[in-house]
C-alpha positions as CSV (number, residue, x, y, z in Angstrom):
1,X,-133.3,14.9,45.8
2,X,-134.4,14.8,49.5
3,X,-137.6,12.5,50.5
4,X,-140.1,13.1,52.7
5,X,-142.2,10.4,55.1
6,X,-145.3,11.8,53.8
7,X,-147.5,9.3,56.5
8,X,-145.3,10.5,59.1
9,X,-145.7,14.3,58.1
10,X,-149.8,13.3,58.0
11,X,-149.7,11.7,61.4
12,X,-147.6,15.0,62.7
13,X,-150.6,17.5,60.8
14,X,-153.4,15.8,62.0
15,X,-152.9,17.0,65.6
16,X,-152.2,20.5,64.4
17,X,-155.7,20.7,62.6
18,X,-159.7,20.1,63.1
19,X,-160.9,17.1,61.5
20,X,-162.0,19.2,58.2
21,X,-159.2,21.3,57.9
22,X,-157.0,17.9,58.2
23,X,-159.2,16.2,54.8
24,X,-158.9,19.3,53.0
25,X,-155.5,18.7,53.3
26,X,-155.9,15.6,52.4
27,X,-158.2,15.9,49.4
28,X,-155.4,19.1,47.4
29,X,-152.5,17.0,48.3
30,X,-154.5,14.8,45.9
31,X,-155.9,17.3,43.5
32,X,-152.3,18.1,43.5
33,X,-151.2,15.5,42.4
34,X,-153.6,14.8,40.2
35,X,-152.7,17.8,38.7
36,X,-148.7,17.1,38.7
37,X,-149.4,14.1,37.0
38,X,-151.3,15.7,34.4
39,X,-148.8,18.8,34.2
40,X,-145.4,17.2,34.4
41,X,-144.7,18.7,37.9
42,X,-143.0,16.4,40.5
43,X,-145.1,14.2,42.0
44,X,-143.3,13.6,45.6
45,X,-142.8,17.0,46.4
46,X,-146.0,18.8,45.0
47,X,-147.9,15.9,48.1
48,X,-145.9,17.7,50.5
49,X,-146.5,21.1,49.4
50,X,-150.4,20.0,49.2
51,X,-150.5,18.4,52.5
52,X,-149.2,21.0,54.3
53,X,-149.8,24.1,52.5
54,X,-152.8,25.1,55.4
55,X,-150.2,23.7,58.4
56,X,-150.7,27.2,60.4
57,X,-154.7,27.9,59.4
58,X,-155.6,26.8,63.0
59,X,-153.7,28.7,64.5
60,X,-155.4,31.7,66.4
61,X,-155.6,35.1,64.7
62,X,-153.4,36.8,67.5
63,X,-151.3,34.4,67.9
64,X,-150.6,34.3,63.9
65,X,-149.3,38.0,64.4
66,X,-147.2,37.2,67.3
67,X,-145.3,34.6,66.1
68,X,-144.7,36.4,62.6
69,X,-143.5,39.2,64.6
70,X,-141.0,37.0,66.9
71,X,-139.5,34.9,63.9
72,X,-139.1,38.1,61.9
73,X,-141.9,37.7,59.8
74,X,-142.8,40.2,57.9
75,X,-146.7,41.6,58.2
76,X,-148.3,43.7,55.3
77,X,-151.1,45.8,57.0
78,X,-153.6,44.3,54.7
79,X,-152.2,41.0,56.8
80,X,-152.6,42.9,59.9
81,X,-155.7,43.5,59.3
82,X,-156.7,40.1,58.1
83,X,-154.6,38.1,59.7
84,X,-156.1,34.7,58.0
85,X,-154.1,35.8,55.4
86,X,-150.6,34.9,57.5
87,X,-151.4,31.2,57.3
88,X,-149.5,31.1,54.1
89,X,-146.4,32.3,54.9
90,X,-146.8,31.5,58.2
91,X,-147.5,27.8,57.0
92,X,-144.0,27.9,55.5
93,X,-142.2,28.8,58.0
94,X,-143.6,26.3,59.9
95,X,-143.4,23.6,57.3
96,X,-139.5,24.6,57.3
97,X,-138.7,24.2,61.4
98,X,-141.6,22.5,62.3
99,X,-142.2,19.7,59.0
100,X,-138.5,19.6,58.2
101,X,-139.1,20.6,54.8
102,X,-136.0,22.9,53.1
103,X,-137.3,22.2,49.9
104,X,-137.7,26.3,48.6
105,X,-140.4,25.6,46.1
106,X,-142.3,23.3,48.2
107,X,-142.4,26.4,51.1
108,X,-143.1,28.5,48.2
109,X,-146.1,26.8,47.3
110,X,-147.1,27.1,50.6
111,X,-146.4,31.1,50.9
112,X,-148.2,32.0,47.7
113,X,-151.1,29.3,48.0
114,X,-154.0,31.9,49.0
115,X,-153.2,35.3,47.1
116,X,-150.9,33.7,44.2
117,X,-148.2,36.1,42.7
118,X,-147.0,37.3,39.5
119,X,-145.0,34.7,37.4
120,X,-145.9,31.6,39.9
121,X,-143.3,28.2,39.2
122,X,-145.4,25.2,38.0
123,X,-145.6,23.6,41.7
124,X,-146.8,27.1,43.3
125,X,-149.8,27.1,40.1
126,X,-150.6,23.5,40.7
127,X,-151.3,24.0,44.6
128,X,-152.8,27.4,44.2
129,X,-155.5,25.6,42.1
130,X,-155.8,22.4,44.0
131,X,-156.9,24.2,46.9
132,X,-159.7,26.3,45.0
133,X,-160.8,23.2,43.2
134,X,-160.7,20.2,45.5
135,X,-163.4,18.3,45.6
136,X,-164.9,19.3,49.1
137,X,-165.2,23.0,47.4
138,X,-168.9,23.5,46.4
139,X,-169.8,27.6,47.0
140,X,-167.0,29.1,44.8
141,X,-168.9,30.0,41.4
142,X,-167.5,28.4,38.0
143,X,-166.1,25.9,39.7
144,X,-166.8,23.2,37.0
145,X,-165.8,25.7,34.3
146,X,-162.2,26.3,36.1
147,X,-161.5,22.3,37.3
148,X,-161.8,21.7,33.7
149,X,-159.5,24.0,32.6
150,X,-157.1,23.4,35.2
151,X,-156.1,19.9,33.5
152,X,-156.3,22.0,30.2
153,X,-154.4,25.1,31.0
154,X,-153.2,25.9,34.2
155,X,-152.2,29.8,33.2
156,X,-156.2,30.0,32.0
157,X,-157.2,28.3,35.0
158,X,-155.1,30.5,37.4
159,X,-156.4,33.7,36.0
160,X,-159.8,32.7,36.2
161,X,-159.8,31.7,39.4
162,X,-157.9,35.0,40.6
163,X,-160.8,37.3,38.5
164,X,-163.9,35.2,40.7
165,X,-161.9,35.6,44.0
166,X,-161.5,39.2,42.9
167,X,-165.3,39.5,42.0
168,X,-165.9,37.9,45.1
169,X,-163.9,40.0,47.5
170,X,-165.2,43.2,45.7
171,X,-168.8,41.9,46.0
172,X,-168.6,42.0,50.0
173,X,-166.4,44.2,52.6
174,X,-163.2,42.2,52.6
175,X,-160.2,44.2,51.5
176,X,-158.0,42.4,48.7
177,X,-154.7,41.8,48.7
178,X,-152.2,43.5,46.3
179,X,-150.5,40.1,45.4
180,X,-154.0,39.1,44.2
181,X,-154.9,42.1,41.8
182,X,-151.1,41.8,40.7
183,X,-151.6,38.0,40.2
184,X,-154.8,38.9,38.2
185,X,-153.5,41.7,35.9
186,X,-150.3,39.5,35.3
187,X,-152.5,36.3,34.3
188,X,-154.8,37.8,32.0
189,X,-152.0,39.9,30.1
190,X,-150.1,36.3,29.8
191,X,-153.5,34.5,28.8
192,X,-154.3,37.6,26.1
193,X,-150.7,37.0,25.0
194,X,-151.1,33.9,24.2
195,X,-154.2,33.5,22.7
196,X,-153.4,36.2,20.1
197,X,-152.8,35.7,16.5
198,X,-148.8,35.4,16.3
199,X,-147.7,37.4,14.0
200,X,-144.1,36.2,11.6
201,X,-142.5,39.6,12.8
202,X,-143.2,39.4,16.5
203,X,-140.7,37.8,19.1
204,X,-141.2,34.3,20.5
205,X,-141.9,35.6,23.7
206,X,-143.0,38.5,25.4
207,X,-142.5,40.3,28.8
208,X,-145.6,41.0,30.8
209,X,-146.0,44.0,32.9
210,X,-142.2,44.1,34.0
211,X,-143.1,40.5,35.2
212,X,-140.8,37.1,35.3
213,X,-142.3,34.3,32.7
214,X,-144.0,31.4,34.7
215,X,-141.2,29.0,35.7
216,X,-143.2,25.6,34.3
């Protein structure tokens, strides 16, 4: 399994960011792993995904569209509109040329880290959280409730964090994401699921909503 100079990739990301985007960074690479320790994830690679999971936040609005549309990028218009939203994928892209990281779950991580998706792998859940729950966060509500649970039960935790983003995003003018309402719906089906009595009869497991089973 490849390696990665993780000093020399901080030393590299410091010039790309301001001095707080740069220690949040910092702090969900730790929450990360934290939370990989905790969860069984590995360790080595969920840092790197955590490091640089905001490597393209800084990067001007425009400039976010431009260079998704000259690497073949694609742009939702929900990103078009909100182009804040492209530092995720743009991030992995980056991460890939840029970081020298062809690690496919680590750049996932990165892609999905602000909207989540249906069925996210352990590494994608771990850094989806650790940037909600770091501990620099302070204005999200329930965020005690939700760190808790995210050394608890990451599925629980995930859902709960996509319904208060949700609440959130409905509460003011910004438009949500489909990934996000799809993440929600998919999480609390899963989280229903398994807190229901299990029946002798039923199956082991159970598809939800046409979606794939987390990959933990």
């Amino acid at each position: 399994m490849k390696t990665y100079n993780i000093p020399k990739l901080e030393k590299k990301l410091r010039k790309e960011l301001d001095p707080e985007r740069y220690r949040h960074s910092l702090a969900v690479m730790y929450t990360g792993a934290a939370l990989a320790m905790r969860h069984g994830a590995d360790l080595h690679r969920t840092q790197v995904a955590g490091l640089l999971h905001d490597c393209a936040k800084c990067i001007p609005n425009d400039k976010k569209i431009r260079l998704c549309e000259k690497y073949g990028i694609e742009v939702t218009r929900t990103e078009k509109e909100n182009p804040f939203l492209l530092h995720s994928k743009l991030g992995a892209w980056m991460a890939k040329e840029k970081y020298g990281v062809d690690d496919e779950e680590i750049l996932g991580a990165i892609a999905w880290h602000t909207t989540g998706r249906p069925g996210m792998t352990l590494m994608e859940e771990i850094i989806f959280l650790a940037d909600y729950i770091e501990p620099m966060r302070q204005k999200a509500q329930n965020l005690d409730v939700i760190r808790k649970q995210a050394f608890i039960d990451l599925d629980r935790a995930v859902m709960m964090t996509l319904r208060d983003t949700l609440q959130y995003l409905k509460s003011g003018d910004s438009e949500l994401d489909e990934n996000t309402e799809l993440s929600y719906y998919y999480y609390s089906e899963l989280c229903d699921h398994k807190s229901a009595p299990k029946s002798k009869s039923a199956p082991a497991e159970t598809e939800i909503a046409g979606a794939p089973a987390p990959v933990h």
